[in-house]
Structure formats: structure tokens, C-alpha cells
C-alpha positions, 0 to 999 in steps of 0.5 A: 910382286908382294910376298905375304906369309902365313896370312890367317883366313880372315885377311885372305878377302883383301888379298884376292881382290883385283885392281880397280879402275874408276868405274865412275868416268868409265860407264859415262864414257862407254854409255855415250859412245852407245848411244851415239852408235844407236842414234847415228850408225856408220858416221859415229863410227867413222868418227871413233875409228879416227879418234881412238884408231887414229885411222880413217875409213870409207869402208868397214866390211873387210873385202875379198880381195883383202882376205886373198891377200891376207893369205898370201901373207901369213907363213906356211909354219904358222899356217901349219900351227893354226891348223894343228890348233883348229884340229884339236879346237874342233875335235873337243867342241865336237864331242858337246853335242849332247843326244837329247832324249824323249822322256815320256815323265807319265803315261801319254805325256812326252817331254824332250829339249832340242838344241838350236843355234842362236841365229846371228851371234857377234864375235869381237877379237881384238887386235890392238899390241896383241892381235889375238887370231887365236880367239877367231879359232877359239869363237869361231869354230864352236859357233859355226859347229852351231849351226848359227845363220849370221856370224859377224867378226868386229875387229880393229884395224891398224893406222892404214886401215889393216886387219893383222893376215893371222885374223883374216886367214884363220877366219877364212879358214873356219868359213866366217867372211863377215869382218868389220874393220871396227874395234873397242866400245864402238864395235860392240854397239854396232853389233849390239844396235847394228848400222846401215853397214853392221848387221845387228846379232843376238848375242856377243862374244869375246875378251876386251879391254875395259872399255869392251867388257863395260859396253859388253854389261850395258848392252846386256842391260837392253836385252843382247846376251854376252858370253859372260861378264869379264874382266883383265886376264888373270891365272893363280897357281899352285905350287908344292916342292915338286914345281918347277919354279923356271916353268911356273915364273914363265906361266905367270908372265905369261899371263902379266905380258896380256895387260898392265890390269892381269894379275898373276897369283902365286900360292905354296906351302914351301917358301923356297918355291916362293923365293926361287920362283921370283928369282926366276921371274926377275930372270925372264922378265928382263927378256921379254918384248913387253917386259914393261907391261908385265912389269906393271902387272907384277906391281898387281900381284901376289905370291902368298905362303900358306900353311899347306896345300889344303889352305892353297886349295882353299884360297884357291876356291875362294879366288876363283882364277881364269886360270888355274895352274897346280904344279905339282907332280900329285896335280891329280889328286887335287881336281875333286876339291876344285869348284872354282875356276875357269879352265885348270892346268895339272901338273908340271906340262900343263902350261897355261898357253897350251890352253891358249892355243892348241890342247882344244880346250877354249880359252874365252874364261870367265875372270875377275871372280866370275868362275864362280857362277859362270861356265867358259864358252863352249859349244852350249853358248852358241845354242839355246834349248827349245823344250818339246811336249807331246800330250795325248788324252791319255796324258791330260786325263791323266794330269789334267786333274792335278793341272785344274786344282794348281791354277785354281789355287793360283786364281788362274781360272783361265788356266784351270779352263784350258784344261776343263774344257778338254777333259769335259770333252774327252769325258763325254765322248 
């Protein structure tokens, strides 16, 4: 991890850049597995699943009799765990529902906003080194809160043509039974364009790797909403002589172990935090399963000194992590300043993994930059808001006027008309 100290403003635009990948050959590639699903369905991706999953597979729907067996598989402790986490998933998800009201915004005229689930949504979880069934909780649970017709999962089955136990009990769990044993770009053109075996949805959901988020931004191009734009896994934290450098080098592998490309930022006025913190990630790195994923990541990687915690927020802010971490015993003091970032940990218990998995919070983030403009998923992605109005003569005598002189002035003489003729009759009567 490279150390920069006491950078001016002016070279922080270099520092909070992310890695590159060649964008060129990516979008050739994923645009042609697009199309070759669009045109050819189920045969394309038969052919793909044994290209990239190196597996062959007569059939992709995930059967009753595999979900059952799945059941049998997964430990009563984990079982346990993933319930814990659903609770608490459910009980925050819940509390979105929003009560909208009639709002009469003059006499005789009502206007009001209806919340419907959108009708057929696409969830993909990967499954490939880390079979994410976290996520089904994460996607799941806010989608069939919802109320949404269709939810289809895509996931990649392993070599013998397997989903990971974990991924099908937790999507029993939550009553999703539609899983298509498909992962990668293929998987998000079956659901974008649907096959003889995929149902087509109306909106696409969850993290990738590149080759995902890429299919994710072209089949957006051609109409099918995604969640958000996205990037590798990604947290910044911020660190006073309060921290706790042990827990916050365990918070930075922690996001390095997703993927060579993630990137962890480490940020702090006091550079014996800096120096103890990396000697403790050098410490924990060495013992971890994929030491040598988060070793790559590392090389991504940043620990910069700044002046005070005023510049680290402001570094922060201008970043725009996935992740967020202040450890610091004065976290709080902190949150009116944020206005970049997609899910904020405070203080020195808020470990990034708990929003991962259990304190409720959903952990499908916007990344590389996007925390700028776009929102996490919530219960809101998995609706659309109709809008209601409720007019009656009182209320288009009332802006009927004022309707007939704005489409005039805009050369909309059919518009004009369509209150004319109403306010002629009313007139008369």
C-alpha cells in the first residue's frame, strides 16, 4: 500500500482515481455475448456456460428436488446466522414503506403518488471463489417486500453443474424459487432479453464482476433498468489516534479479500496510525485464505496523511467510497459533514461486515464514484411511483384559466382545447 503524506488539494484528483481496465476489448466482448443471447437463447447459453463455467448443462432452472437437497446441506449454525441477518434485513426494509397522502394543492384539485412494485425484476448473485448468498437476503428480501410478480435469480453453477446450498436455502427461505443455474454476461442478457427457458424481467439487480457491470450499462442502453452503475468493491476509512489500527487493517482486508480490482483507502491526521495500521495488515494479511487476492488489491491501494480530520472528510467527500468507515471514538460528530458515500460505518464497532451481513442495512452500494449521485438499494428500487389526480369542476374552473394561457404560449392548441371545451361547458350549464 503507497503512503502519501501531507498531499496539497490540488493532487487529491490523482489519488482517488480507481484501477483501470481495458474498456476497449471489454465492451467488444460483452456487446457480442448480448447479442448472441438475443438472437439464440438457450443454445447461446449452453455454449457459454461451457466456455467460461467449463460446465455443460441440459437444464438451467434449479429443480425442487435440488433446492430440498440443498436444505439438508447447509448447518444448523449457519442456518441460524442467515436467519439472524433476515430479521434484521426485514425489519429495516420494512420501516421504507412511506404512507403517501392526498394532497388537495388548490380547491377541487387532488393530487397523490401510489407505490407499485415493478412486476418482473432480475436478481444476479454471484457465485463463482465467493458464493455471495448473502446478497439473495440483501435483494431478496426488499423485492418480495415489494410485492413484485416475477423474481427470477441467475447464478453460476460450479463444474458439476451445482449451486453453492447457502444460495438455494436462503432463496427458499425468503419464497423465491425461480433460479437459473447461469452466471456472468450471459446471465444478464437472458434476463435482459429472456429465452425459451429465462423469463425476460423489467429491472436487474446485484454486483459482478466486470464483465457483469459492463452487460449491466449496455443492457441499460436498450431500455432495462439496473440497480446502479458499479464498479470492484471499494471502502475508505478514516482514522484519528482514537482508532483502533488491529480493527481497522482487518476492516481494509476485509474489503481487499473481494477482488484484485477493490481498492481500500486509509485516511488520518496522525501518521503513527498510518504506520501502526499497515504493520498490522502486513500481520493479518499473511493469514488469510485469500492472502494473495488481497495482496493484489493492496498494490491498488492508498494510505494518505493529511493535515486534519476537516481535510480527511473533505477527501472523503470528494472519493465517494461504497463504503465509509470513521474510527474514531468522536464518529458522530462527523455525520452532518458526509454527503458522499454509500453506507457509513461510525465509530470503532461499526465494521464494515456487519453491513455485509446482519445490522439490516443493505449492502448492494453504489462504487467506483457513483455515491455521488446514486442511492443504495432499498425497498424504493423494487417500486415505481404512480402519480393520482382527482379534478372536479370546481378545480378546472378553478386552473383551467391558467392551464388555456401556458398551452397557448407553448402553440399547443390541442392542449389549450382540452380544457376549453370543459370550461365552455361548465359555463353554460
Amino acid at each position: 500500500m503507497e503512503v502519501f503524506k501531507n498531499v496539497n488539494q490540488e493532487s487529491w484528483k490523482a489519488l482517488i482515481e480507481r484501477p483501470t481496465i481495458d474498456k476497449e476489448n471489454l465492451d467488444q466482448t460483452v456487446q457480442e455475448i448480448l447479442n448472441s443471447v438475443e438472437l439464440n437463447g438457450d443454445k447461446a447459453l449452453k455454449a457459454y456456460s461451457k466456455k467460461f463455467d467449463n460446465v455443460e448443462l441440459e437444464a438451467f432452472l434449479v429443480s425442487k428436488f435440488e433446492i430440498e437437497t440443498a436444505k439438508k446441506l447447509v448447518s444448523k449454525e449457519l442456518k441460524q446466522a442467515i436467519n439472524v441477518a433476515k430479521q434484521n434485513i426485514e425489519t429495516f426494509h420494512k420501516a421504507q414503506f412511506v404512507e403517501e397522502s392526498v394532497i388537495e394543492t388548490t380547491k377541487g384539485v387532488q393530487c397523490w403518488r401510489k407505490a407499485v412494485g415493478i412486476e418482473k425484476v432480475g436478481l444476479y448473485i454471484p457465485g463463482g471463489s465467493a458464493p455471495l448468498f448473502s446478497t439473495v437476503l440483501m435483494l431478496g428480501i426488499p423485492a418480495v417486500l415489494a410485492n413484485c410478480n416475477e423474481i427470477v435469480i441467475c447464478t453460476p453453477a460450479n463444474k458439476k453443474g451445482e449451486i453453492n446450498p447457502a444460495i438455494l436455502y436462503t432463496a427458499n427461505l425468503i419464497g423465491i424459487s425461480k433460479i437459473y443455474k447461469i452466471g456472468g454476461a450471459q446471465a444478464i442478457a437472458a434476463m435482459a432479453y429472456g429465452t425459451e427457458t429465462v423469463p425476460q424481467v423489467y429491472k436487474i439487480f446485484g454486483p459482478g464482476n466486470q464483465f457483469v457491470t459492463k452487460a449491466k450499462e449496455l443492457v441499460q442502453q436498450n431500455g432495462v433498468a439496473i440497480d446502479m452503475p458499479a464498479g470492484p468493491s471499494e471502502v475508505l476509512i478514516i482514522a484519528d489516534k482514537t482508532g483502533n489500527p488491529a480493527y481497522i487493517a482487518a476492516d481494509l482486508l476485509s474489503q481487499a479479500e473481494h477482488g484484485a480490482d477493490s481498492q481500500v483507502i486509509l485516511l488520518s491526521d496522525d501518521e503513527t496510525m498510518i504506520t501502526q495500521t499497515l504493520e498490522e495488515l502486513n500481520k493479518q494479511i499473511v493469514e488469510l485464505p485469500r492472502a494473495e487476492t488481497a495482496k493484489k488489491a493492496i498494490l491498488n491501494s492508498k494510505a494518505v496523511l493529511l493535515n486534519n480530520m476537516d481535510y480527511c472528510i473533505a477527501f472523503s467527500n470528494l472519493y465517494a467510497p461504497e463504503h465509509l468507515i470513521i474510527a474514531s471514538d468522536f464518529a458522530s460528530d462527523y455525520i452532518d459533514r458526509i454527503v458522499n458515500a454509500g453506507s457509513v460505518f461510525l465509530g470503532n464497532y461499526s465494521c464494515e461486515s456487519a453491513g455485509d451481513y446482519a445490522s439490516g442495512t443493505n449492502h448492494t452500494l453504489p462504487t467506483n464514484g457513483f455515491a455521488r449521485n446514486y442511492s443504495g438499494v432499498s425497498l424504493e428500487s423494487f417500486q415505481k411511483k404512480i402519480t393520482f389526480q382527482k379534478i372536479n369542476k370546481e378545480g378546472i374552473l378553478g386552473i383551467g384559466p391558467a392551464i388555456e394561457i401556458m398551452a397557448e404560449a407553448e402553440e399547443l392548441f390541442a392542449h389549450k382545447n382540452a380544457v376549453t371545451i370543459r370550461l365552455k361547458y361548465l359555463n353554460n350549464v
